[in-house]
C-alpha positions in Angstrom: -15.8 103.0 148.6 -13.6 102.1 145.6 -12.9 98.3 145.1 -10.7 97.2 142.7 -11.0 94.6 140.3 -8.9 92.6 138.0 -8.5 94.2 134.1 -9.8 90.9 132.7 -13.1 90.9 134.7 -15.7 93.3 133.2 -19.4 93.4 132.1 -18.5 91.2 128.9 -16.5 88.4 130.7 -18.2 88.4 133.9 -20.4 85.2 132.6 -17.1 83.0 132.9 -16.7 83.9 136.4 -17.5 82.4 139.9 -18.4 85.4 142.7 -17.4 84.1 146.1 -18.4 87.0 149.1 -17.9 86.8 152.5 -20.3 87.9 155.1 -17.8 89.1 158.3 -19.2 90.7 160.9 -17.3 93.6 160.3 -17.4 93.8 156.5 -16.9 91.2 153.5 -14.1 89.5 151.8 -15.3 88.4 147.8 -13.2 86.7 145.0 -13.2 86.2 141.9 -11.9 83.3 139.4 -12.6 81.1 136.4 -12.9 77.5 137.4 -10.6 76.8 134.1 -7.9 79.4 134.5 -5.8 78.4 137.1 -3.9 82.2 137.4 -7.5 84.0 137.6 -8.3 84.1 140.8 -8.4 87.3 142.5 -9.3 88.4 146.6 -10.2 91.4 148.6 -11.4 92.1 151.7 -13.5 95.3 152.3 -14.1 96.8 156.0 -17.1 98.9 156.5 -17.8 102.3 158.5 -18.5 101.4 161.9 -20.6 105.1 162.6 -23.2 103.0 160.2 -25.3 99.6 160.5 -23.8 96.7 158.4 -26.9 96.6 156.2 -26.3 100.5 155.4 -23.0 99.6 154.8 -23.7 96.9 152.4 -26.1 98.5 150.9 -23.5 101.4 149.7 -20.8 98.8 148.9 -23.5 97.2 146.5 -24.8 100.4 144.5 -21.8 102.0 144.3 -19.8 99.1 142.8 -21.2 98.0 138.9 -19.3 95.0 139.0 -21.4 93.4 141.9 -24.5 93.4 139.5 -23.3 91.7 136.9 -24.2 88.4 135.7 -21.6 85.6 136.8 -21.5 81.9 136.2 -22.0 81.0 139.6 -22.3 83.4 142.8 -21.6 81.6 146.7 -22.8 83.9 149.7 -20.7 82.5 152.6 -22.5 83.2 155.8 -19.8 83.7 158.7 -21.4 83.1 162.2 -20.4 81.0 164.7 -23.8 80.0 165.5 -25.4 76.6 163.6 -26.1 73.1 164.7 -26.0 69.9 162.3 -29.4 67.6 162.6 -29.0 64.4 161.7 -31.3 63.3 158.8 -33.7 61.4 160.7 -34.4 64.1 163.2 -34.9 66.5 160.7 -38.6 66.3 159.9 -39.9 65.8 163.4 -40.9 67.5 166.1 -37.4 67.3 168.1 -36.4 69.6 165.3 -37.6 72.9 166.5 -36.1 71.6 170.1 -32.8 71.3 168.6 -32.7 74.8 167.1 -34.5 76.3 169.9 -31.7 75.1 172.3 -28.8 75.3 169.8 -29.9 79.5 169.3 -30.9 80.1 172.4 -34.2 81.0 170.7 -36.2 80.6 167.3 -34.3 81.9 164.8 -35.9 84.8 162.7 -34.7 83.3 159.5 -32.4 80.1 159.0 -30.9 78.4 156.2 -30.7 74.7 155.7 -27.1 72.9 154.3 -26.4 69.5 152.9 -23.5 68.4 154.6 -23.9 64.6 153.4 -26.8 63.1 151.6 -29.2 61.5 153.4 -27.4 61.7 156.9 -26.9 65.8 157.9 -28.0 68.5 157.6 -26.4 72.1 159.1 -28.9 74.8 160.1 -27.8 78.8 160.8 -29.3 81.9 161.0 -29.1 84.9 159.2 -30.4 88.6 159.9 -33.7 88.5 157.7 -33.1 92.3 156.5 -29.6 91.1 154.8 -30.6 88.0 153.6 -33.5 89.6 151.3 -31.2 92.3 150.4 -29.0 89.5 148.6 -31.7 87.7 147.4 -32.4 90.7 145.5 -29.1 91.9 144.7 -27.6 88.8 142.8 -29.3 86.2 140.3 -29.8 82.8 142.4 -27.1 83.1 144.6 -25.9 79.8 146.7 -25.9 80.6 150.5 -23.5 78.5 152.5 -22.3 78.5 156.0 -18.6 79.0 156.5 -18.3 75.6 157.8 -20.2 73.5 155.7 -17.7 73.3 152.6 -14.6 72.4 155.2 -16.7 69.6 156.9 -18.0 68.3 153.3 -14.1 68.2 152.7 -13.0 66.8 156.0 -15.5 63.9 155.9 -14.1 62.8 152.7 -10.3 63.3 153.5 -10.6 61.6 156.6 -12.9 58.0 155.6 -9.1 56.7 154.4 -6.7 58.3 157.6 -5.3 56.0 159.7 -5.1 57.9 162.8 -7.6 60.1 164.4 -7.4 64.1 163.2 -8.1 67.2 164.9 -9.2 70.1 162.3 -8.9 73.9 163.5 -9.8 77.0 161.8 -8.4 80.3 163.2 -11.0 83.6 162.5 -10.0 86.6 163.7 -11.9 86.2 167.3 -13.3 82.9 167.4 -12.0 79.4 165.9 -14.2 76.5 165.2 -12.5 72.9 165.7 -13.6 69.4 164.0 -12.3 66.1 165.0 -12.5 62.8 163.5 -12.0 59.2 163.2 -12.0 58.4 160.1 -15.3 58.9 158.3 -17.0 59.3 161.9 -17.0 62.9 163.3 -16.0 62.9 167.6 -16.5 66.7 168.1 -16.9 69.9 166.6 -18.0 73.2 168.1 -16.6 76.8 167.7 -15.3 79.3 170.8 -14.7 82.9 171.1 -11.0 83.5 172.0 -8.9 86.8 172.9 -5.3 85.6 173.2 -3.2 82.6 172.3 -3.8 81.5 175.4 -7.9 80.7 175.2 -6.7 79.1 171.6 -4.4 76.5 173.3 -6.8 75.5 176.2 -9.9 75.4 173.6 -7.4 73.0 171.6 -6.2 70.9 175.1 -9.5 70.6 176.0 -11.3 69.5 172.2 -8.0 67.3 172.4 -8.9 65.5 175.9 -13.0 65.2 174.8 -13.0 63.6 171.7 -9.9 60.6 173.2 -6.8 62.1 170.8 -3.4 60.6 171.7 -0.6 63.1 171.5 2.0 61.0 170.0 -0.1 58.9 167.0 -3.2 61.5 166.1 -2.3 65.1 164.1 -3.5 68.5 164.7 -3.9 70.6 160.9 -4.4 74.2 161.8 -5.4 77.2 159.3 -6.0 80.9 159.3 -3.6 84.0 160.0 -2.6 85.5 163.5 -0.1 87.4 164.9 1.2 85.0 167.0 0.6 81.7 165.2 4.2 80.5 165.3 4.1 81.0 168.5 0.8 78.7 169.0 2.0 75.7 167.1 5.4 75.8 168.9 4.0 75.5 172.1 1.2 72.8 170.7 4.5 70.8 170.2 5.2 70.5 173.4 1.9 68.6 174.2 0.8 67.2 170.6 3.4 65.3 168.3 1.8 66.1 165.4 1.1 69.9 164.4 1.1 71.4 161.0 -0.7 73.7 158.8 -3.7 72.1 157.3 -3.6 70.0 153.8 -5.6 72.3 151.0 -6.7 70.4 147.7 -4.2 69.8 145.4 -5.4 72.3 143.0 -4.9 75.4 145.3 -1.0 74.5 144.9 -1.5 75.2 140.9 -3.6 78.7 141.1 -1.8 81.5 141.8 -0.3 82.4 145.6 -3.2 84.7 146.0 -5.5 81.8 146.9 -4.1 81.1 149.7 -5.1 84.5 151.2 -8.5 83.5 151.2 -10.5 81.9 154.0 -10.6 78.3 154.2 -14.2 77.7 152.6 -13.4 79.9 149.6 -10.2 78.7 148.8 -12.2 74.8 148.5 -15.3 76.5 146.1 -12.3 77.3 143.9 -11.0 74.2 143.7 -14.0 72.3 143.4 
């Protein structure tokens, strides 16, 4: 497996750079950039051998590319799954807890990581396959691992404390999308579905839409990700919601180079951090 890299990134620069990687279920997507540079950033996704397990897989992606060894200025693990639940602050340390994540995964998870998604309030809880997780640990100098939603709703809850109307977030993966709604700083829904055709997309919308008491004509949908058919999805979200548009990135990811915006959501925001 040969990945390529940028000319400017190599064993002496490497220190100035931030190591963002992915974790699909069928591979992983990784960029590079300098927080400084606003043309550095670089993106690529790699899919692995499905005749092999993905920690095989990983494990060959690792030791046969030198660059993944270096040392970086920062390194974020992203954890894709649409599996987590968010405790609220004052539930975290008791006994209801375990009950929470027992009911939330259908089990105990084997291993879990904990997020901050505010201060003091939240926390988000998800699991991750022990085997990979130690393999990482190993691999990279104190690596950061986040859940692929906790960086969007750290970014939501702040863009929305000064909105007017009510907003309906959705992020499009390539079989599942996971869908936020607010009120301001106060979060009405959120909860991610497996979909196979525009079709599931539009009722897992309609129906998100009807729980968390959106109006069609005042509140606004914001939708990211790449499909097939996504023109196609917000034209026919038009006929039932007013406003439909893609979703608002930080301001900075208009100033980096185009490339950015190939990058899943949570990546493109540790960027412009």
């Amino acid at each position: 497996m040969a990945i390529r890299i940028p000319d400017t990134l190599t064993i002496n620069t490497s220190e100035r750079y931030i190591l963002s990687i992915r974790m699909n279920p069928d591979g992983f997507s990784f960029s590079v950039s300098i927080p400084s540079k606003s043309n550095s950033f670089f993106y690529q996704e790699i899919e692995f051998d499905h005749s092999k397990t993905y920690i095989e897989s990983l494990k060959e992606a690792f030791f046969s590319e030198e660059f993944l060894s270096w040392n970086y200025k920062k390194i974020y693990i992203f954890c894709f799954t649409p599996t987590y639940v968010c405790i609220p602050e004052n539930l975290f340390d008791t006994d209801k807890r375990g009950k929470i994540i027992e009911y939330a995964f259908l089990s105990t998870p084997s291993k879990s990581l904990v997020n901050v998604l505010i201060p003091d309030k939240e926390k988000l809880i998800f699991e991750i396959v022990p085997e990979i997780y130690e393999f990482l640990c190993r691999s990279f100098i104190h690596p950061e691992f986040l859940h692929h939603m906790t960086l969007p709703l750290r970014y939501w809850e702040k863009q929305n404390l000064l909105a007017l109307n009510k907003q309906m977030h959705v992020l499009i993966h390539k079989r599942t999308i996971d869908i936020a709604c607010y009120k301001q700083e106060k979060r009405l829904f959120l909860n991610s579905f497996q979909y196979q055709h525009v079709d599931d997309i539009l009722y897992y919308i309609a129906y998100s839409w009807k729980q968390s008491g959106l109006d069609q004509f005042k509140d606004r949908l914001f939708l990211f990700g790449e499909m097939k058919d996504k023109q196609t999805l917000m034209s026919r979200l038009r006929h039932y919601i007013h406003f439909v548009s893609d979703m608002e990135l930080p301001a900075d990811a208009y100033l980096r180079n185009a490339e950015l915006k190939q990058a899943s959501f949570e990546i493109i925001l540790s960027v412009c951090e």
